[in-house]
C-alpha positions as CSV (number, residue, x, y, z in Angstrom):
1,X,102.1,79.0,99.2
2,X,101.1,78.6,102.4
3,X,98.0,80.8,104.0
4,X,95.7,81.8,106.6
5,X,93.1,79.4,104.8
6,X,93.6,76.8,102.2
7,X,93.2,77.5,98.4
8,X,90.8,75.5,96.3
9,X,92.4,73.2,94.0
10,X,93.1,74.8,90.4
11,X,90.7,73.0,88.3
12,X,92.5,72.1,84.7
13,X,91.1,71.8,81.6
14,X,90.6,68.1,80.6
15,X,91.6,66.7,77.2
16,X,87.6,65.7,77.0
17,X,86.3,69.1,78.1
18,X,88.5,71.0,75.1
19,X,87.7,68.4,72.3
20,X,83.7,69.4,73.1
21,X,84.6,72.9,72.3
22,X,86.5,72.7,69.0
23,X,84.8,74.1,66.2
24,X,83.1,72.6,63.4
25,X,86.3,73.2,61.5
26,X,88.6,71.6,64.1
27,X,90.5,75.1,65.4
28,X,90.5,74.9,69.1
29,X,87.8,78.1,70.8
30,X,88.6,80.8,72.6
31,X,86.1,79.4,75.3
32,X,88.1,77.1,76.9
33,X,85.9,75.2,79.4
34,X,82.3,75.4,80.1
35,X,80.8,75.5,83.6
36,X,83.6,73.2,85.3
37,X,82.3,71.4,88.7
38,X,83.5,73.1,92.3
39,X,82.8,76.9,91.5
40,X,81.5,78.9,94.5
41,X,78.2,80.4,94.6
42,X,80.1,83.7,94.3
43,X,83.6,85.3,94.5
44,X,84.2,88.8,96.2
45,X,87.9,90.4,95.6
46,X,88.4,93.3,98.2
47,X,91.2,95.2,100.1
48,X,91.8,97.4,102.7
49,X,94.1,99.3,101.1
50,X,93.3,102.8,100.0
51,X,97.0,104.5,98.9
52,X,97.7,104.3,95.7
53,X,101.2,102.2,95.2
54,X,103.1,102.8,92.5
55,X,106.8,101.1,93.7
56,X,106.5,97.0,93.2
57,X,109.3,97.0,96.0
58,X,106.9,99.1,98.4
59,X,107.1,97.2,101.9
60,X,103.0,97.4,101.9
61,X,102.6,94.8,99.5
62,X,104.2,91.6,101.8
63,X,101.2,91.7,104.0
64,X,99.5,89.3,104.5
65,X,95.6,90.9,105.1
66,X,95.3,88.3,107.9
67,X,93.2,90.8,109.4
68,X,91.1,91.2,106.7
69,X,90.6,88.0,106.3
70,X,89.3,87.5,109.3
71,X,87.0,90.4,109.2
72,X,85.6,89.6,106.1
73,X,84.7,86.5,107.2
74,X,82.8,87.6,109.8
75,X,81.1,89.8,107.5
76,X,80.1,86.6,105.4
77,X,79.1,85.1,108.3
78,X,76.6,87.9,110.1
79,X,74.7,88.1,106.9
80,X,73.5,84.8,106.1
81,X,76.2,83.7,104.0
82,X,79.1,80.5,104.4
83,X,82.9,81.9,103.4
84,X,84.8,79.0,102.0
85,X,88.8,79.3,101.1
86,X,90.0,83.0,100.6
87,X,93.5,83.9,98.5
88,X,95.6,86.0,98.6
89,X,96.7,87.9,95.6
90,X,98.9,90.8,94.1
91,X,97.4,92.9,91.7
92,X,98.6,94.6,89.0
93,X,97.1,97.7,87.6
94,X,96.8,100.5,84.5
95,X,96.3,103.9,85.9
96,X,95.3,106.5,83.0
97,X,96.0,108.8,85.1
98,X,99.1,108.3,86.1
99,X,100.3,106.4,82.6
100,X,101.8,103.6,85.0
101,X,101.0,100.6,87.1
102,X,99.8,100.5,90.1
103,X,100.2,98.0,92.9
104,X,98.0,96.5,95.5
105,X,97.5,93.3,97.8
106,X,94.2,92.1,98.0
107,X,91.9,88.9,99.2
108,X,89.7,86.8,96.6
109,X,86.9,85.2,99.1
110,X,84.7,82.0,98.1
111,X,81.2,82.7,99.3
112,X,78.5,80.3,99.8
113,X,74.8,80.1,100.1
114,X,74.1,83.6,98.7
115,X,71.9,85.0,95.6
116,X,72.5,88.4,93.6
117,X,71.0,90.3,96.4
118,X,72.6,89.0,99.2
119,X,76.5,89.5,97.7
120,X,75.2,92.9,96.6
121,X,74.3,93.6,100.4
122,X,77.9,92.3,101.7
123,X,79.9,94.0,98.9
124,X,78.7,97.4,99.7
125,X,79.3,96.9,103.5
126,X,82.8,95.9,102.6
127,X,82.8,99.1,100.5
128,X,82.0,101.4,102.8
129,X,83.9,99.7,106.3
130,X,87.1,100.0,104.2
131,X,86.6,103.1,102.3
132,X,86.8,101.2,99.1
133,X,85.5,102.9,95.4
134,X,84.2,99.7,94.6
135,X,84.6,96.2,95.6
136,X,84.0,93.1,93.0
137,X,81.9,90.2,92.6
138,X,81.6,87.4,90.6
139,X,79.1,84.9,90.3
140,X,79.6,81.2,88.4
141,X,76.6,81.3,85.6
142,X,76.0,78.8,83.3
143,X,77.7,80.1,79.7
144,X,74.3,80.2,78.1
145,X,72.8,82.3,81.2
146,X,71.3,85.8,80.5
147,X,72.9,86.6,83.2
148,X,76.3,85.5,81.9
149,X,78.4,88.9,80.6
150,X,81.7,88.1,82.0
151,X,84.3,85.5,83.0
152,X,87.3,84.6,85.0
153,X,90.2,83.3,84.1
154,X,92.9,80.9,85.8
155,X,96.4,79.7,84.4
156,X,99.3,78.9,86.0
157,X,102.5,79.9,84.9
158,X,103.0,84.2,85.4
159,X,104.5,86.2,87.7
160,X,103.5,89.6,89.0
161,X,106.5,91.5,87.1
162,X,105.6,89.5,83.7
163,X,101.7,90.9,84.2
164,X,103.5,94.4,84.8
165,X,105.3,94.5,81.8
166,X,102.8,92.7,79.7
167,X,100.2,95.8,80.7
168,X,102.9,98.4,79.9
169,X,103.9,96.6,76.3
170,X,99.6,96.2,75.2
171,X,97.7,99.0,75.1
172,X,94.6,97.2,73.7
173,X,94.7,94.9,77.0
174,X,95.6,97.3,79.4
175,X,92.5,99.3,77.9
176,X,89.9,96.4,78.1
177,X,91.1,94.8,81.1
178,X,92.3,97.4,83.4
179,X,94.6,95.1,85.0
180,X,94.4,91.5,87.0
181,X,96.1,89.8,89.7
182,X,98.6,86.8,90.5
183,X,98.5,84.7,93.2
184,X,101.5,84.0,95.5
185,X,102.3,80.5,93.3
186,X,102.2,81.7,90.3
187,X,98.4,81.9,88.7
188,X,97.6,84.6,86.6
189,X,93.4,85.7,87.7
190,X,91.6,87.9,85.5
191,X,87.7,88.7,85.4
192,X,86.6,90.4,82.4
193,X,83.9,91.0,79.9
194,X,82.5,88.2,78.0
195,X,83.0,90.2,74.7
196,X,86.9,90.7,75.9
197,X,87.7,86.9,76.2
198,X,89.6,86.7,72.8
199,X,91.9,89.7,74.1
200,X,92.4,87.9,77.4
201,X,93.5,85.0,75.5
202,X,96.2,86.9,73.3
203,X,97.0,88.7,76.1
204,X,97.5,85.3,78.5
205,X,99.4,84.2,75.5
206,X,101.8,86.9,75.5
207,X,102.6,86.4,79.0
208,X,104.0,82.9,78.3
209,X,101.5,80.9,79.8
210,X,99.9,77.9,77.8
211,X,96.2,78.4,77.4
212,X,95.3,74.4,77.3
213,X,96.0,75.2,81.2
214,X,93.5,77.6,81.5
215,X,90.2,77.5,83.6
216,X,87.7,79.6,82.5
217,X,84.7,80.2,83.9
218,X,81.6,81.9,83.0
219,X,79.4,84.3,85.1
220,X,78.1,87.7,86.2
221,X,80.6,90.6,87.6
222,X,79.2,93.8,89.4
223,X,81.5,96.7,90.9
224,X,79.6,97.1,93.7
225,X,80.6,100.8,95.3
């Protein structure tokens, strides 16, 4: 894929890492990788978008948010923080409302050089310039942290229309984990609670991708509105 700005590499799991995190008994965990080396400081996933799309063929999910992108960055910038790579994704969501998917194209940013406070600050102005509910962040943590009550999970190997029909076929996942998003090669990206990460796994499972691919990595999420 090629974009405005360049991706950061996926980061495998290692052979070594996974045999650490067997169990006493030898079945392979659920937590597939501890704090793995690269993470930003923090993630934020936004959009501009406020319709609500419910056709996968709707002409407003090619763009590119190259506009966005750039904005966003300067909103990084003017408040202290660094922006590193930014990606662009298409995500896939479970509308109660509705009782369909919806559809949306969005940006993950890397940020740099910010605490809690800081990514609080430059979530809500991203909020509120683009009319947005709420806007996520996540923030790499140690696992053990008392901070730590979420994750984020990376694995190659799912489309957008397989996360679509995974979502309509599981009502336990599309309940716990709202929805997630796919980047343009192929990477399935969810962030969801800590106490969710075994449903994430069967639910990864399900969509065909192998788990031993999977990053996972541990941290705090806010919705910040």
């Amino acid at each position: 894929m090629k974009d405005v700005t360049p991706r950061r590499p996926f980061r495998l799991l290692t052979t070594g890492v996974a045999a650490l995190l067997l169990g006493i008994t030898g079945a392979q965990s659920t937590y597939a990788s501890p704090v793995l080396p690269g993470c930003p400081a923090a993630e934020i996933f936004a959009t501009d978008n406020t319709a609500i799309i419910t056709d996968p063929d709707d002409p407003r999910l090619t763009t590119r948010l190259r506009h966005f992108d750039h904005e966003v960055r300067g909103i990084i910038r003017a408040h202290g923080a660094r922006p590193g790579d930014s990606t662009l994704l298409d995500g896939v969501f479970w509308s109660d409302e509705l009782k369909q998917t919806t559809y949306e194209r969005s940006r993950e940013f890397d940020v740099n050089r910010v605490g809690p406070e800081r990514l609080r600050d430059i979530a809500g102005i991203i909020a509120k310039q683009y009319d947005q509910e709420a806007v996520l962040t996540f923030r790499c943590l140690p696992r053990t942290s008392p901070e730590t009550d979420a994750v984020e999970i990376e694995v190659p190997g799912v489309r957008a229309s397989d996360l679509r029909k995974g979502l309509v076929a599981d009502p336990e996942a599309r309940g716990k984990l709202g929805g997630g998003s796919v980047t343009l090669d192929g990477r399935l990206v969810l962030v969801a609670e800590l106490a969710d990460l075994p449903v994430a796994r069967r639910f990864t499972e399900a969509l065909g991708a192998d788990w031993g691919e999977a990053q996972v990595q541990y941290g705090d999420r806010e919705f910040v509105g």
